[in-house]
Backbone and ligand atoms as CSV (ligand in chain L), in Angstrom:
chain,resi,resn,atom,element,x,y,z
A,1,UNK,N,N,0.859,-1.202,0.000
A,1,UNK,CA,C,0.000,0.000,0.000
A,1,UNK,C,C,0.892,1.248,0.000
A,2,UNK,N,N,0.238,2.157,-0.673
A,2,UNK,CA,C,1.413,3.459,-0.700
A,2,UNK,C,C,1.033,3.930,0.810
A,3,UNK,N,N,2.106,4.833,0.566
A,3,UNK,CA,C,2.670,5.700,2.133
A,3,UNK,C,C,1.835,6.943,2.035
A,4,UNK,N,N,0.580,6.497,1.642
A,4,UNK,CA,C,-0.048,8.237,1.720
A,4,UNK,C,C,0.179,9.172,2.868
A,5,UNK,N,N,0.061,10.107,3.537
A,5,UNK,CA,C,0.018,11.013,4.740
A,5,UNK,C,C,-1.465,11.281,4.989
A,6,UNK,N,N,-1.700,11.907,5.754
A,6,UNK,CA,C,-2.981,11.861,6.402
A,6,UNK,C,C,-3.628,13.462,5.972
A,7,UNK,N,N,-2.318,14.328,5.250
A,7,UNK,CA,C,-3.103,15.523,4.903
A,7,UNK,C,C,-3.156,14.928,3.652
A,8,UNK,N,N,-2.686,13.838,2.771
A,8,UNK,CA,C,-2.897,13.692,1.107
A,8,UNK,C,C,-4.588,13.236,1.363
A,9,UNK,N,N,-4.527,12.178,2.353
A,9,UNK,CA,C,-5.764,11.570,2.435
A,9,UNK,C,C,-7.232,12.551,2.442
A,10,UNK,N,N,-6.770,13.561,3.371
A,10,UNK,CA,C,-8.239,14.793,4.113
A,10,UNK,C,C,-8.249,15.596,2.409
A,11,UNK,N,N,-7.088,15.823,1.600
A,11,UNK,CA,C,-7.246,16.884,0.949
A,11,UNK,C,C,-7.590,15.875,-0.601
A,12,UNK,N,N,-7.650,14.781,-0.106
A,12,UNK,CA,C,-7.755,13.850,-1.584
A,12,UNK,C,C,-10.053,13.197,-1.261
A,13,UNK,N,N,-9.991,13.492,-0.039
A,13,UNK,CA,C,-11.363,13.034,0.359
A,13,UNK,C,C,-12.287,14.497,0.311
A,14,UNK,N,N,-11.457,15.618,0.609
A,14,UNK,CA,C,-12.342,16.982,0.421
A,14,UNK,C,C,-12.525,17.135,-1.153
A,15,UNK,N,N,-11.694,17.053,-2.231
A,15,UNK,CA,C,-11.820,17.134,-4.114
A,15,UNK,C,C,-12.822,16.336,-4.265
A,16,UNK,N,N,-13.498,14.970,-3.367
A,16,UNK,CA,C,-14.080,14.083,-3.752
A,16,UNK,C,C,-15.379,14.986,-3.604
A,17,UNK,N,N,-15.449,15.078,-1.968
A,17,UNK,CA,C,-16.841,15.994,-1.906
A,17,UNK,C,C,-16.911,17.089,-2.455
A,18,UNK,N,N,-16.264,17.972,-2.552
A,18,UNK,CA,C,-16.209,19.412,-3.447
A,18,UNK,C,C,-16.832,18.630,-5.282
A,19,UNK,N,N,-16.453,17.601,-5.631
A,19,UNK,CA,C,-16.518,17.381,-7.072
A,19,UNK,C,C,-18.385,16.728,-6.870
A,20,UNK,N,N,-18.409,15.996,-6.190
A,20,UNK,CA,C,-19.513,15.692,-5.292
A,20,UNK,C,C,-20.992,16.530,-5.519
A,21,UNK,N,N,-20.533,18.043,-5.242
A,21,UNK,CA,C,-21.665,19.014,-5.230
A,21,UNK,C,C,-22.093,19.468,-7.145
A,22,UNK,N,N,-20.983,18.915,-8.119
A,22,UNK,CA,C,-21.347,19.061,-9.440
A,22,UNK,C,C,-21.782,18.102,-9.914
A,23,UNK,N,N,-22.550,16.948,-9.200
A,23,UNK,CA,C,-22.999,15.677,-9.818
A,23,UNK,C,C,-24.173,16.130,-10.679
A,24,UNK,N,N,-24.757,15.345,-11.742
A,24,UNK,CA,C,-25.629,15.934,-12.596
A,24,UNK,C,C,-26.438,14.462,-12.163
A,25,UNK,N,N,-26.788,14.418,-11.236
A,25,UNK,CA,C,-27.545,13.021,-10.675
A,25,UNK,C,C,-29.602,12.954,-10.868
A,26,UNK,N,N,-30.204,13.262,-11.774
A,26,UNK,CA,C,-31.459,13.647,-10.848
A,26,UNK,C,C,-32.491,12.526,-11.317
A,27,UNK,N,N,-31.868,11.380,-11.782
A,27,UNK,CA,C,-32.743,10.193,-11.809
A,27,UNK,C,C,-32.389,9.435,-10.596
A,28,UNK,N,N,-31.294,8.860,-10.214
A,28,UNK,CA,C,-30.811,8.589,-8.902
A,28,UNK,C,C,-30.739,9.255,-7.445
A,29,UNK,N,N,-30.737,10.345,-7.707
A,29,UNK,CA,C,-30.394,11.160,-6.353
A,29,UNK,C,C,-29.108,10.962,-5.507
A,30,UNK,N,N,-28.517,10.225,-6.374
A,30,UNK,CA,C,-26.988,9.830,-5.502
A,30,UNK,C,C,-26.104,10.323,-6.098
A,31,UNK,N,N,-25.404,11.553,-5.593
A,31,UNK,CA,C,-24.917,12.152,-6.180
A,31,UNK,C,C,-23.024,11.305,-5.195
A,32,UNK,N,N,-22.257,11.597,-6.573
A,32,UNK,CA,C,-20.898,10.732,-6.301
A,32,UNK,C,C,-19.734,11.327,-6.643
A,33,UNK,N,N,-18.597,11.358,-5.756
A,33,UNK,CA,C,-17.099,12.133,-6.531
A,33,UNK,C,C,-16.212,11.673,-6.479
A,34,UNK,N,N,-15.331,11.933,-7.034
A,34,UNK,CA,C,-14.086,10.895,-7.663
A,34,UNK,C,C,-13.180,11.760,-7.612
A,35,UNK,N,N,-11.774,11.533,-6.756
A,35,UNK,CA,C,-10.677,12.694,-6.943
A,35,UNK,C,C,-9.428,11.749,-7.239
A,36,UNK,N,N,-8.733,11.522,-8.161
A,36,UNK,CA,C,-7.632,10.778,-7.899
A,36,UNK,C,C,-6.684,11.673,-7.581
A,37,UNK,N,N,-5.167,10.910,-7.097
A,37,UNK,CA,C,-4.049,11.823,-6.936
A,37,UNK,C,C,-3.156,10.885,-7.512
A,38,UNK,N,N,-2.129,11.833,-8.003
A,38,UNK,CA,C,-1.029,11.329,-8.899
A,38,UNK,C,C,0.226,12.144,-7.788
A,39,UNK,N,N,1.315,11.400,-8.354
A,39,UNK,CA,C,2.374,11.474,-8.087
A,39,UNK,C,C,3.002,12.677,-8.060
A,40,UNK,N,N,3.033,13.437,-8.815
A,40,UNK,CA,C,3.289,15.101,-8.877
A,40,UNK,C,C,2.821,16.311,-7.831
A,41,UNK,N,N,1.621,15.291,-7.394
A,41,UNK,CA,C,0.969,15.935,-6.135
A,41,UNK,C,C,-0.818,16.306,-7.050
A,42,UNK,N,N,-0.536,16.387,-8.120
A,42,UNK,CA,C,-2.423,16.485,-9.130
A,42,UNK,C,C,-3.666,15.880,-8.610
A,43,UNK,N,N,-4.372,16.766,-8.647
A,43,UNK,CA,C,-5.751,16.010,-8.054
A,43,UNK,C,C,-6.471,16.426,-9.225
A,44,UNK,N,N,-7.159,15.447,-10.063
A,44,UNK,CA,C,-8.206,15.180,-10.932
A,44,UNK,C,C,-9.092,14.901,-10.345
A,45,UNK,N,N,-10.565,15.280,-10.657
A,45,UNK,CA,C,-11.686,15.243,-9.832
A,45,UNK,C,C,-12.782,14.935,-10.520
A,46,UNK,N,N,-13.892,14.492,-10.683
A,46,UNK,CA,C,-15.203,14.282,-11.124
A,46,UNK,C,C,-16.178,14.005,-10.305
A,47,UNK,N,N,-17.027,14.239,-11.200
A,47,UNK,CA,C,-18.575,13.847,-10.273
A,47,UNK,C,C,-19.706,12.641,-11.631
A,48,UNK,N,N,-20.583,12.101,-11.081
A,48,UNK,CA,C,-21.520,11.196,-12.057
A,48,UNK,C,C,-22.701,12.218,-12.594
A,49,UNK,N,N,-22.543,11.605,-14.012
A,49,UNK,CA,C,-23.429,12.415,-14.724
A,49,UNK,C,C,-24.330,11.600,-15.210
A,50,UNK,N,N,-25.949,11.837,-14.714
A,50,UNK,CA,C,-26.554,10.723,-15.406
A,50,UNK,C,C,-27.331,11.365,-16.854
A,51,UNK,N,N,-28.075,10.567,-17.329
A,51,UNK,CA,C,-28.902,10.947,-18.526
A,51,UNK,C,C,-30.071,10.179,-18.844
A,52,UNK,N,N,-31.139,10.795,-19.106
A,52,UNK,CA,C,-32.604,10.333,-19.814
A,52,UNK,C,C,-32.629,9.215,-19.771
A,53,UNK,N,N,-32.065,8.347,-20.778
A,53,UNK,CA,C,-31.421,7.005,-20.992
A,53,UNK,C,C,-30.803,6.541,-20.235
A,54,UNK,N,N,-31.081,6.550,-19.234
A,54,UNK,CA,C,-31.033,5.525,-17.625
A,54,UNK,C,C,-29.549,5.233,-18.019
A,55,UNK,N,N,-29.698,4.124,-18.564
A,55,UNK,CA,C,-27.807,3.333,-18.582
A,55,UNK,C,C,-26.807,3.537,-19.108
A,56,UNK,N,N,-27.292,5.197,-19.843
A,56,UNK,CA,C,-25.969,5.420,-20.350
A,56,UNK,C,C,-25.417,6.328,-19.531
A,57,UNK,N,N,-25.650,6.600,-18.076
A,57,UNK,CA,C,-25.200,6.703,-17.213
A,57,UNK,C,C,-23.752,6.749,-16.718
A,58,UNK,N,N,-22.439,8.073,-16.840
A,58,UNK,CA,C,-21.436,7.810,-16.261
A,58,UNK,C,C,-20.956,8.024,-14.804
A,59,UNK,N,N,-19.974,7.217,-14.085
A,59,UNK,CA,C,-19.767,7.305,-12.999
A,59,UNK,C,C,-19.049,8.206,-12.849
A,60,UNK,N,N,-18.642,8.752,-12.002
A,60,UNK,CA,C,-17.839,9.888,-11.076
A,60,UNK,C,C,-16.056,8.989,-11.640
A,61,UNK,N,N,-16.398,8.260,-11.223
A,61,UNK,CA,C,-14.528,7.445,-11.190
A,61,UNK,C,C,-14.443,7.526,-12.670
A,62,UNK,N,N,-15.036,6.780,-13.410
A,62,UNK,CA,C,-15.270,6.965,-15.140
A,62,UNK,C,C,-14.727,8.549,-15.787
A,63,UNK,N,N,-15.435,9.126,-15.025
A,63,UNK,CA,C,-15.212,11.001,-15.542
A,63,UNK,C,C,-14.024,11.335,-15.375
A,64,UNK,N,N,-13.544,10.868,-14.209
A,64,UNK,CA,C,-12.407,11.291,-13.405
A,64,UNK,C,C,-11.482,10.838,-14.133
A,65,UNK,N,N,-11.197,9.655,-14.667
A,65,UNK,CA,C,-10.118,8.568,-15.793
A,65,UNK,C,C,-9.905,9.342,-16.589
A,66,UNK,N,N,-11.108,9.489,-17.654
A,66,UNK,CA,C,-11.291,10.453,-18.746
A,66,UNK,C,C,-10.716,11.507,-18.256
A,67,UNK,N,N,-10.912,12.525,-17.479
A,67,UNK,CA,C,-10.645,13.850,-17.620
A,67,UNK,C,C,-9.357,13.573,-17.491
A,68,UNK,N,N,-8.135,12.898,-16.228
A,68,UNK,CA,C,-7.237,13.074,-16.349
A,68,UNK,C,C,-6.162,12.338,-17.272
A,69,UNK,N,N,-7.018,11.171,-18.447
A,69,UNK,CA,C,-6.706,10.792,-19.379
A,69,UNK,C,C,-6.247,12.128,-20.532
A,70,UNK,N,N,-7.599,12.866,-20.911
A,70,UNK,CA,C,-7.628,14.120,-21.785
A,70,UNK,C,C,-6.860,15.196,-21.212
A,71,UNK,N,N,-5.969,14.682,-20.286
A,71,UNK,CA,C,-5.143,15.785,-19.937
A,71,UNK,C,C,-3.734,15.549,-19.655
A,72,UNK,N,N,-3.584,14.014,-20.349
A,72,UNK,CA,C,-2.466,14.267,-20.908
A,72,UNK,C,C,-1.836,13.049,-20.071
A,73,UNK,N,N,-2.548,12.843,-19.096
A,73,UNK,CA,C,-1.909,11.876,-18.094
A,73,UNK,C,C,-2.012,10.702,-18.388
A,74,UNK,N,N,-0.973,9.531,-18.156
A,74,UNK,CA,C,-0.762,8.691,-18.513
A,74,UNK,C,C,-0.610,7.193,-17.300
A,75,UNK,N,N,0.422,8.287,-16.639
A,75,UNK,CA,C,1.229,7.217,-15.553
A,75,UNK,C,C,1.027,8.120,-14.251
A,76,UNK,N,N,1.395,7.436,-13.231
A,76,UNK,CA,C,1.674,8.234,-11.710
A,76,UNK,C,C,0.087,8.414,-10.715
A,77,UNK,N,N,-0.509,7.355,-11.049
A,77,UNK,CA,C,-1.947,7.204,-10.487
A,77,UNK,C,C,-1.686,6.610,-8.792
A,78,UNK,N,N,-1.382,7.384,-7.552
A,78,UNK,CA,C,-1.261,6.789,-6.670
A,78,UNK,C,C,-1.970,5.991,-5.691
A,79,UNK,N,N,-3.650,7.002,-6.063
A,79,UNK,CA,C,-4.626,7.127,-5.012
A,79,UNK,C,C,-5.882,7.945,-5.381
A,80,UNK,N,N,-6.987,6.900,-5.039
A,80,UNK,CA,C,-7.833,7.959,-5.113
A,80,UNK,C,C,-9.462,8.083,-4.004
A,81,UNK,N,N,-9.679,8.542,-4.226
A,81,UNK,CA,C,-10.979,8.791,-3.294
A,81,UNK,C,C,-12.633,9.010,-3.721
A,82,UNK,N,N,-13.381,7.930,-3.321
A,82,UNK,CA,C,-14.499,7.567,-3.645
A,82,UNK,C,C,-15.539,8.199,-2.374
A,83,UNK,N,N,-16.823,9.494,-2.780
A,83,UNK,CA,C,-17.243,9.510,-1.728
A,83,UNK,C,C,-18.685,9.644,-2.613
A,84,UNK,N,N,-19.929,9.251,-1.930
A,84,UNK,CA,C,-21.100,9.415,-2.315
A,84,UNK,C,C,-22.200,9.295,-1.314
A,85,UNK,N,N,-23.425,9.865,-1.814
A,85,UNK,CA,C,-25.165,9.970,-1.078
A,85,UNK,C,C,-25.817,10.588,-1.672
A,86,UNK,N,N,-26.953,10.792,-0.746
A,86,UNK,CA,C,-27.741,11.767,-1.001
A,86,UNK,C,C,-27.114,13.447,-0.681
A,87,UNK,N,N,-27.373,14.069,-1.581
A,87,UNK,CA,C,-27.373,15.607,-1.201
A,87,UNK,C,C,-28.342,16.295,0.013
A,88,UNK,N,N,-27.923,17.110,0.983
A,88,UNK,CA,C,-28.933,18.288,1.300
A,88,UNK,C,C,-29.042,19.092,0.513
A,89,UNK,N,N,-30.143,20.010,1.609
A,89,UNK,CA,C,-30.552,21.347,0.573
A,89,UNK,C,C,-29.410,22.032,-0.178
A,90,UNK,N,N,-28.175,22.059,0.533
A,90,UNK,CA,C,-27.221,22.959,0.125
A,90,UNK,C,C,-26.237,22.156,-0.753
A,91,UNK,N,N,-26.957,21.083,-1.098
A,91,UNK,CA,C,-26.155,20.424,-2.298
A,91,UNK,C,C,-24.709,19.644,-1.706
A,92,UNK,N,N,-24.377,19.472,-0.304
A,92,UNK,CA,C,-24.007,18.663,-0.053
A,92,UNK,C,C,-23.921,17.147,0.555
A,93,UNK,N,N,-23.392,16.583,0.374
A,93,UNK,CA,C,-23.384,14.967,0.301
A,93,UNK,C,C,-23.318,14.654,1.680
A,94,UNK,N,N,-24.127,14.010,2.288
A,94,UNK,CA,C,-23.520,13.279,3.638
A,94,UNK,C,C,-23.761,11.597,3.251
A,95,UNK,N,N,-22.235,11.380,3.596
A,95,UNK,CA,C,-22.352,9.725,2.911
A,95,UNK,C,C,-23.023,8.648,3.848
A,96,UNK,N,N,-23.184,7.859,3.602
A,96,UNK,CA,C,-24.282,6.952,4.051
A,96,UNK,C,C,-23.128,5.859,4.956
A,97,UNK,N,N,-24.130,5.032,5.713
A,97,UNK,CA,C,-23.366,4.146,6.352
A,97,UNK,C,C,-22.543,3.145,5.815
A,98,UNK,N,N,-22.568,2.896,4.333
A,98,UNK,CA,C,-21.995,2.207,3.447
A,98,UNK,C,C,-20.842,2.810,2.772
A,99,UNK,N,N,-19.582,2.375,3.173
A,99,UNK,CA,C,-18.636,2.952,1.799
A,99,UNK,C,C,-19.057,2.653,0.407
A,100,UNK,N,N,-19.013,3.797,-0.471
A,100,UNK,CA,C,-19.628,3.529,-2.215
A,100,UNK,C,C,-18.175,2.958,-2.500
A,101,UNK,N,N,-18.273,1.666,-3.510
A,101,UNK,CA,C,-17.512,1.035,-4.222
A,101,UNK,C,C,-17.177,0.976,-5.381
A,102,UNK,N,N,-16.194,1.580,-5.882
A,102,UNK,CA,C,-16.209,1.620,-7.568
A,102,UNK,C,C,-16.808,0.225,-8.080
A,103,UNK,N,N,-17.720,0.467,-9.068
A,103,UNK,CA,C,-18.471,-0.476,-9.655
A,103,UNK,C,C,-17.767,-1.339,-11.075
A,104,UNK,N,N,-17.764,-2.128,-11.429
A,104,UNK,CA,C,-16.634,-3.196,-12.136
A,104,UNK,C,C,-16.203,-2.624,-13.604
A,105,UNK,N,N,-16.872,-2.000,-13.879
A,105,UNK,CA,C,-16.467,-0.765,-15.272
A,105,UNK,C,C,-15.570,0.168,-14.883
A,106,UNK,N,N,-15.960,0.676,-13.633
A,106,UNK,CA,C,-15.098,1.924,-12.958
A,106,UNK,C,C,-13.419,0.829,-12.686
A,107,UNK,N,N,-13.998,-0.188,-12.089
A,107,UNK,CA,C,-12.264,-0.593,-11.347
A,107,UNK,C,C,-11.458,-0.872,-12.837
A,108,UNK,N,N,-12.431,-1.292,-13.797
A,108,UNK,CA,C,-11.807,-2.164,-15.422
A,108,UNK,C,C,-10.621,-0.497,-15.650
A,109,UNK,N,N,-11.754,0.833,-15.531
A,109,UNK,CA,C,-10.973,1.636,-16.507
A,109,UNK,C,C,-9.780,2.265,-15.524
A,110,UNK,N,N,-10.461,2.601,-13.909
A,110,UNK,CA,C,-8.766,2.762,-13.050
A,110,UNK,C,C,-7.661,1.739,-13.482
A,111,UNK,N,N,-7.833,0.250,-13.514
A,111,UNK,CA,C,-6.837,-0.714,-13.205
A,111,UNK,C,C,-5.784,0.039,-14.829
A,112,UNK,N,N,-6.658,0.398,-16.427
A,112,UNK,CA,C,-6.127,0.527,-17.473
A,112,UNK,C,C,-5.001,2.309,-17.163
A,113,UNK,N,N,-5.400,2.964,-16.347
A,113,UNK,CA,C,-4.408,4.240,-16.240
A,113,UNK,C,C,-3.665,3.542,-15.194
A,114,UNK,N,N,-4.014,2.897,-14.294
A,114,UNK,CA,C,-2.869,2.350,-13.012
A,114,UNK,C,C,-1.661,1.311,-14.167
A,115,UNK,N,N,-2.415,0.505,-14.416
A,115,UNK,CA,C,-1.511,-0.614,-15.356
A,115,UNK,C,C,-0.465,0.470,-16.320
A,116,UNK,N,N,-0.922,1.266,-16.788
A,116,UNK,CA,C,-0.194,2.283,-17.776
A,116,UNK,C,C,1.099,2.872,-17.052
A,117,UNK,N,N,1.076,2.998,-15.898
A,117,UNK,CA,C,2.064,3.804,-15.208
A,117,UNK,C,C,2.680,2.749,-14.171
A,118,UNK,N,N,2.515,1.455,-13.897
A,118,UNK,CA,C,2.915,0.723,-13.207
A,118,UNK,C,C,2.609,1.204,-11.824
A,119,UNK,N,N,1.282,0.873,-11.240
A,119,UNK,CA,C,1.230,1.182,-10.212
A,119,UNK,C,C,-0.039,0.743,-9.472
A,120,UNK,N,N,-0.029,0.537,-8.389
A,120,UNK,CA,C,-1.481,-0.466,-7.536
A,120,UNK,C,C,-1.760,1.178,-6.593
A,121,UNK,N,N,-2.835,1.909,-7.555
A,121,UNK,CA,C,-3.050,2.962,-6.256
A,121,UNK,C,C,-4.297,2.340,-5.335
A,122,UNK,N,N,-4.410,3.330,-4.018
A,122,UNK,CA,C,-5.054,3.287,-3.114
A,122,UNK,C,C,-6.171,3.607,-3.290
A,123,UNK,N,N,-7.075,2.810,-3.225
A,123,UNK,CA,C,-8.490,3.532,-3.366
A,123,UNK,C,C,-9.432,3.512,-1.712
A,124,UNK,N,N,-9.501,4.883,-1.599
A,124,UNK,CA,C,-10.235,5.467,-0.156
A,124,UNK,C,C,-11.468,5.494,-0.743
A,125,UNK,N,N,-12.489,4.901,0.368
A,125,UNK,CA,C,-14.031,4.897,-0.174
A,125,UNK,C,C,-14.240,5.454,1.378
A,126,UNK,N,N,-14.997,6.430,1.376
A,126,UNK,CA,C,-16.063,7.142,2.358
A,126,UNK,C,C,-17.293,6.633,2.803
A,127,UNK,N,N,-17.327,6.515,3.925
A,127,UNK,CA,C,-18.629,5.988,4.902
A,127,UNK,C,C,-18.720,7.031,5.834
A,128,UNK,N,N,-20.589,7.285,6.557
A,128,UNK,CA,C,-20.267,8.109,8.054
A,128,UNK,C,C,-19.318,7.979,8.544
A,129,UNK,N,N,-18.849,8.478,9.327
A,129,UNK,CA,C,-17.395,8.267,10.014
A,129,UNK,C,C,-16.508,7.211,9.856
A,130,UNK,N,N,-16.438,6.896,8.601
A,130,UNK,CA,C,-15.574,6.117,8.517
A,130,UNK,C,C,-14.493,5.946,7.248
A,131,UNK,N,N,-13.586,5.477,6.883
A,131,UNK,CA,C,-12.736,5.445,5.826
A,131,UNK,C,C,-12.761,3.881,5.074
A,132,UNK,N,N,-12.902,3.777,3.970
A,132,UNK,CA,C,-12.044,2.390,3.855
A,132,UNK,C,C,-10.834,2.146,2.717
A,133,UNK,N,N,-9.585,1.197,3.525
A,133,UNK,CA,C,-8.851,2.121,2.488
A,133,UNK,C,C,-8.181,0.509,2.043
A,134,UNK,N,N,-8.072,0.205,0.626
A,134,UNK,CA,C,-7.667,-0.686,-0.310
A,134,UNK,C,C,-6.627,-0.984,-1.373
A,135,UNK,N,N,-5.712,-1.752,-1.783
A,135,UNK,CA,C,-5.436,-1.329,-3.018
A,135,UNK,C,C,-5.913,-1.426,-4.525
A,136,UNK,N,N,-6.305,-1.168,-5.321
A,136,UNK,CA,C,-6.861,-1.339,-6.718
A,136,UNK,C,C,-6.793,-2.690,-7.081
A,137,UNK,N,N,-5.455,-3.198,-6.592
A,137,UNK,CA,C,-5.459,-4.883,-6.967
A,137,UNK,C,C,-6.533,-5.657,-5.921
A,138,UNK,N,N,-6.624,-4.978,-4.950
A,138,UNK,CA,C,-7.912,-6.117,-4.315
A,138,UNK,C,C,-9.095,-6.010,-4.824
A,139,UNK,N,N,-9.171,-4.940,-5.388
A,139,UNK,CA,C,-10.765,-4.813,-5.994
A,139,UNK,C,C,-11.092,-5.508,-7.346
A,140,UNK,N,N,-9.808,-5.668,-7.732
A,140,UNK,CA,C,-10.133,-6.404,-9.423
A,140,UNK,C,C,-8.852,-6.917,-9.160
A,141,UNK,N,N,-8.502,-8.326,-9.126
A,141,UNK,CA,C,-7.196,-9.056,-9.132
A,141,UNK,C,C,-7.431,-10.032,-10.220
A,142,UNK,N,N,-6.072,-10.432,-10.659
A,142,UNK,CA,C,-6.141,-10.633,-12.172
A,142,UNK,C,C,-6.702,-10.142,-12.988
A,143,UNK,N,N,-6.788,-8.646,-12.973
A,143,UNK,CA,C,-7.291,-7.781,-14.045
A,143,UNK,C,C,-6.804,-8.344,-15.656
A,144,UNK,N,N,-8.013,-8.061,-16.420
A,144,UNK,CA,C,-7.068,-8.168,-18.135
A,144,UNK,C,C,-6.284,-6.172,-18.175
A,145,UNK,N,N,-5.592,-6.314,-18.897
A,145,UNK,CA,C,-4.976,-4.910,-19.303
A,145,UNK,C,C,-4.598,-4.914,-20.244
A,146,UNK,N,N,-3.445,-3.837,-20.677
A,146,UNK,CA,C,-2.785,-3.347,-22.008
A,146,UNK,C,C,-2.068,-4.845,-21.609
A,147,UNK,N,N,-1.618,-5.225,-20.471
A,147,UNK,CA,C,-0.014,-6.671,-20.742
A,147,UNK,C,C,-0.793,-7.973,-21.737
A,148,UNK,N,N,-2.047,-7.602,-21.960
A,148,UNK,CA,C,-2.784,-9.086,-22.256
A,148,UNK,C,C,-2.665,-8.783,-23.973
A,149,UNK,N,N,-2.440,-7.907,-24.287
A,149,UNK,CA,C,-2.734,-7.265,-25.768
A,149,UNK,C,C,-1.498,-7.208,-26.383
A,150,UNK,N,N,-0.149,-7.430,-25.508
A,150,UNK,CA,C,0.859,-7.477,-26.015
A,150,UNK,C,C,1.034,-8.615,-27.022
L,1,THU,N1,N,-22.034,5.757,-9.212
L,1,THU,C1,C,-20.812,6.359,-9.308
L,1,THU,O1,O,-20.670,7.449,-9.856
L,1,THU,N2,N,-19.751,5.700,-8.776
L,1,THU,C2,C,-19.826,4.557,-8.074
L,1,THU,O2,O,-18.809,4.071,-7.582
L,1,THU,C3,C,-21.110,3.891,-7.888
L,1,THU,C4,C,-22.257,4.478,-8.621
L,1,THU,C5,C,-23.197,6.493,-9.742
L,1,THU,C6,C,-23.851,5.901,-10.964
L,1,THU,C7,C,-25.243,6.498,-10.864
L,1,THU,O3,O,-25.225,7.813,-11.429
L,1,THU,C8,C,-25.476,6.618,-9.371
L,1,THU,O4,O,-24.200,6.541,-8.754
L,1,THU,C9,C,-26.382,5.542,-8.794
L,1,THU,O5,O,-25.939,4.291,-9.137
């Protein structure tokens, strides 16, 4: 497991909720954010955007790949942070007694930027008071990747 610090962790779990309050959620009501951190110290961030068409539905972690895919990034994926719920009035999230779990599309497309840069980041999932903290390889072990295409 990486050596995160405990301010990477607070300031990698606050991008989650801050990204959190731009969810475009209003068939679900579960609004979700996604902050990864890279190696340079970068925090890429997203939130889930749903649409009309129920399942074409993207996740927060999904957005988050993409965006810091389209930005150039490749490698240096250390860690990232999963937080989700319902919104209050003021559009923020209080997460539920359940840590949210990247869902098996979400871990497919982290494991393809982690695999790219050689690296098993940390994935922090948010509960009420609580943390849970993993590496990417426990969530999808024996992943397929780019090594299978060689
Ligand atoms: N969702 C995410 O964005 N990430 C997850 O890890 C789990 C689920 C979204 C998809 C959908 O917009 C809503 O949460 C309810 O499933």
């Amino acid at each position: 497991m990486s050596g995160l610090d405990d301010i990477d962790i607070v300031r990698l779990v606050q991008a989650a909720l801050t990204s959190s309050t731009l969810a475009y959620a209003p068939y679900s009501g579960f609004h979700v954010g996604a902050a990864l951190l890279f190696a340079d110290g970068a925090v890429v961030s997203a939130a889930n955007v749903e649409n009309a068409s129920y399942g074409l539905s993207l996740c927060a972690e999904a957005n988050a790949v993409a965006k810091a895919m389209n930005e150039g990034r490749r490698s240096g994926l250390i860690a990232l942070a999963v937080v989700g719920g319902k919104p209050d009035a003021d559009g923020e999230v209080a997460p539920g007694p359940e840590p949210v779990m990247p869902c098996g599309r979400c871990r497919q497309m982290l494991h393809e930027l982690a695999a790219l840069g050689v690296t098993d980041p940390e994935v922090i999932t948010v509960a009420r008071g609580s943390l849970l903290r993993m590496p990417l390889s426990a969530l999808l072990p024996h992943a397929f990747g780019p090594a299978n295409l060689a």
